[in-house]
C-alpha positions in Angstrom: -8.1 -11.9 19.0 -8.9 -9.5 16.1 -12.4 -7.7 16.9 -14.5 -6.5 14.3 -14.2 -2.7 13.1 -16.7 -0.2 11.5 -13.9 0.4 8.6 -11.1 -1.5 7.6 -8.7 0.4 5.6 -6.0 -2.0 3.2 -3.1 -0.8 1.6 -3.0 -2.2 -2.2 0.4 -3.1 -3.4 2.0 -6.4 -1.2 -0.9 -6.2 0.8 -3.8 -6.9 -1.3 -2.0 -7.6 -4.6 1.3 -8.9 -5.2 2.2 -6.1 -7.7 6.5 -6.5 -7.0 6.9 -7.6 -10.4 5.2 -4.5 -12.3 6.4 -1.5 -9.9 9.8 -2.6 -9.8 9.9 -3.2 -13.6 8.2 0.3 -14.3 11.0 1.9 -12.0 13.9 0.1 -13.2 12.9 1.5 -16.8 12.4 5.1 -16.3 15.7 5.1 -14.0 17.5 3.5 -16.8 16.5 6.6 -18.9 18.5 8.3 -16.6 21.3 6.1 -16.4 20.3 4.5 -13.6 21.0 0.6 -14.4 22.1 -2.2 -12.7 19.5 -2.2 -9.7 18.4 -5.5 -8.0 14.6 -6.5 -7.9 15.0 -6.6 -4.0 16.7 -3.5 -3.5 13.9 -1.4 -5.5 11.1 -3.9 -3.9 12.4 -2.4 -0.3 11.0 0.9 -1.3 7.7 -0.4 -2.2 5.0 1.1 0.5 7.3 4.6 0.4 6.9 7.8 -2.0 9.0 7.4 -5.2 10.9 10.4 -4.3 13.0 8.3 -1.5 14.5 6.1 -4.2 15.2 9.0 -6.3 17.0 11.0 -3.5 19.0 8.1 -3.1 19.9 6.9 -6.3 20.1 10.4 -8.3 21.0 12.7 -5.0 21.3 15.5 -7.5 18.3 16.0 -9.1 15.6 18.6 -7.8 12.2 18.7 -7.1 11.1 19.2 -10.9 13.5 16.7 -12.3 12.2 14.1 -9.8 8.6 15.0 -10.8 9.3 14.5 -14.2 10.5 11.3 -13.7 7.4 9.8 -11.3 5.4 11.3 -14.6 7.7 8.7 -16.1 7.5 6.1 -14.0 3.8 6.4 -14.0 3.5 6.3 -17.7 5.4 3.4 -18.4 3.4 1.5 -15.1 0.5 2.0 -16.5 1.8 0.9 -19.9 2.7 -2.4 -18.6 -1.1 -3.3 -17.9 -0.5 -4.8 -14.5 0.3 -7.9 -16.5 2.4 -9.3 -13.9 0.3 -8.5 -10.8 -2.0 -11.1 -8.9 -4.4 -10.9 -5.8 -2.9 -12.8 -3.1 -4.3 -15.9 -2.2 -7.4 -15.6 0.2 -7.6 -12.0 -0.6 -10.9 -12.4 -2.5 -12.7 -14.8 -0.1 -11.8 -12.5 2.6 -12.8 -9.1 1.4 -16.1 -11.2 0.2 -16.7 -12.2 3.7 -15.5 -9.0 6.2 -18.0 -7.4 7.6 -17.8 -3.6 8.5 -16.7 -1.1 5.8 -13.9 -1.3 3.3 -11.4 1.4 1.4 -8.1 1.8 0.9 -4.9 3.7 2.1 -2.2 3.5 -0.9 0.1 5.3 -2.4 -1.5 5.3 -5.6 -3.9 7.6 -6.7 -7.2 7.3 -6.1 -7.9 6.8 -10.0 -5.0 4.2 -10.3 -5.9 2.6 -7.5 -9.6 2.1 -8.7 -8.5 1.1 -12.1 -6.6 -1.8 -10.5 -9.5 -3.1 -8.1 -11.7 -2.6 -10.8 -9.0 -4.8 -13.0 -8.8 -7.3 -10.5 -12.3 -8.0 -9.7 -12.3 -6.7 -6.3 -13.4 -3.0 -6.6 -17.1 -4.3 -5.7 -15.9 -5.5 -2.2 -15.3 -1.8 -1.8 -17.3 1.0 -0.2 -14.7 3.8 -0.9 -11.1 3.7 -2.6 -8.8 6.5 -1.0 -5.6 7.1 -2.8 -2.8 9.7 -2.6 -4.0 12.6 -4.3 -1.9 16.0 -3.9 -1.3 15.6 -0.6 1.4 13.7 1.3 1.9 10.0 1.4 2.6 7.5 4.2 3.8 7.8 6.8 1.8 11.0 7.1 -1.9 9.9 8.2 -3.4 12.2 5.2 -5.1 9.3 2.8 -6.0 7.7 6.2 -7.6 10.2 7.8 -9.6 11.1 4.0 -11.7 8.0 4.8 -12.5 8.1 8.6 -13.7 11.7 7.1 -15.4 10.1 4.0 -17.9 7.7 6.5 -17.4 9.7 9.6 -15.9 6.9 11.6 -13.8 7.7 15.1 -9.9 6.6 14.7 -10.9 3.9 17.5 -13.1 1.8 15.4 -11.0 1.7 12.0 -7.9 -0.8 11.3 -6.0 0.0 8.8 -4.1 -3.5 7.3 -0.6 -3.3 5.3 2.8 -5.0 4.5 5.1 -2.0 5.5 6.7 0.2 8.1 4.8 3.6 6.2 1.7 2.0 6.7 2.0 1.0 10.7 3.0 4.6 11.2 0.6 6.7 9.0 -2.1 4.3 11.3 -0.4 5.3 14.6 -0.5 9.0 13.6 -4.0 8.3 12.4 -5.0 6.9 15.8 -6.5 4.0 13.9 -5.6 0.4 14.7 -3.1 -1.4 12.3 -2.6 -4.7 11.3 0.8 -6.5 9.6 0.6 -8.5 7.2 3.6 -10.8 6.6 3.4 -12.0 2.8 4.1 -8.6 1.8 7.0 -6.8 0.9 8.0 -5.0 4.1 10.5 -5.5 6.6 9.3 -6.8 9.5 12.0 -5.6 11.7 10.9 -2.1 10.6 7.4 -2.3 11.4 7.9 -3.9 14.6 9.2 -0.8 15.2 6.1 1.0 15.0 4.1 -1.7 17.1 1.4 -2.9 15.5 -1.5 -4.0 17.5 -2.1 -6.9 15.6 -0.1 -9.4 13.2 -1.4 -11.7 10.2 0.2 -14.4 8.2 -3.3 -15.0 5.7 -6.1 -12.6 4.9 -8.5 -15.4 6.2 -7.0 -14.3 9.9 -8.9 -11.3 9.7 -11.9 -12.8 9.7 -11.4 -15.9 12.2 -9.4 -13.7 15.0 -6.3 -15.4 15.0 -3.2 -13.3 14.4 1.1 -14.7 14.9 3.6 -12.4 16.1 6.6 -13.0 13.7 
C-alpha cells in the first residue's frame, strides 16, 4: 500500500504530461543545425528525464561547454516555439492531482518559468502549491530541485514522495531521502530504475490515490 505524504513532488514530462512528441521534435531541429540528422524518435526520447548536455556529449563529443550552451539556448527557443502543440496530460492525471491530498510541486528538468507556463497551459497549475524547476543549479540525478521544495514548505525527506517515469528521478529522490514512486507509462526504462529501487511502483495516476501499486 501507498500511504499518504505531506508533499508529493511529480516530475512533468512522461510523468505528468506526455510531452515525447514536442521535446524530441525541438532537439532533432536544433541538432540538425549542427548537422546532426538522422536521429530516431526513440533514441532521443531515451534521454528524456536527463540534462540536454548528455545527448550532446554523445552525439557532438567535440563541442565545449559554450558551444553546448548555445545550443540548449537553441533548443529552448525553438521548444518553446512549437507551443506544446503536441503535448497532452496523461489520462487520470487531472482527476488525480484534483483529488490527492497533501501538498503538491514539482521536480523537472525545466525551469521553474517553463515549467509553470506548461501547468498553467494545461490547466493543471491550480492543483499546485509550488512549481520547482531547474534553475542554475544541477539537474537530476542530483537532489537540488528536490531538496528546493522540502525547503520551500519545510517538510522532513521522510514524509515527501517524489513520482517520475525515469532512472534520474528514482535517484535524485534516494539522494534526497524522500520516497519515490515509478510510473510505468512514461518514457523511462524500467530496467534502469529498478536499479535505483523504488519504494513503490504505479501503472495509473488513480493508484496513488487508492494504494494499489504493480511491480513491473
Amino acid at each position: 500500500m501507498i500511504p499518504q505524504f505531506k508533499l508529493y513532488l511529480f516530475d512533468v514530462d512522461g510523468t505528468l504530461l506526455d510531452s515525447a512528441s514536442d521535446i524530441c521534435g525541438a532537439a532533432r531541429d536544433a541538432l540538425a543545425e549542427h548537422g546532426v540528422t538522422g536521429l530516431s524518435e526513440e533514441y532521443l526520447r531515451s534521454f528524456i528525464g536527463y540534462h540536454l548536455f548528455e545527448l550532446f556529449d554523445e552525439v557532438l563529443p567535440s563541442y565545449d561547454r559554450a558551444q553546448k550552451e548555445q545550443l540548449l539556448a537553441r533548443y529552448r527557443q525553438i521548444y518553446l516555439a512549437r507551443q506544446h502543440s503536441s503535448t497532452r496530460v496523461y489520462p487520470g492525471v487531472e482527476e488525480m492531482l484534483a483529488s490527492l491530498p497533501g501538498l503538491k510541486s514539482t521536480a523537472t528538468t525545466k525551469s521553474s518559468e517553463t515549467a509553470r507556463g506548461v501547468l498553467t497551459l494545461f490547466n493543471l497549475i491550480s492543483h499546485f502549491d509550488h512549481v520547482q524547476g531547474t534553475d542554475g543549479f544541477p539537474s537530476k540525478p542530483n537532489p537540488d530541485v528536490v531538496l528546493r521544495s522540502l525547503d520551500h514548505f519545510g517538510v522532513a525527506a521522510e514524509d515527501a514522495l517524489l513520482i517520475g517515469d525515469a532512472a534520474p528521478d528514482m535517484e535524485a529522490g534516494r539522494r534526497a531521502g524522500v520516497k519515490t514512486c515509478a510510473v510505468t507509462w512514461g518514457y523511462g526504462n524500467s530496467d534502469h530504475m529498478r536499479e535505483h529501487a523504488p519504494d513503490y511502483w504505479i501503472d495509473h495516476p488513480m493508484a496513488l490515490l487508492n494504494g494499489a501499486y504493480a511491480k513491473s
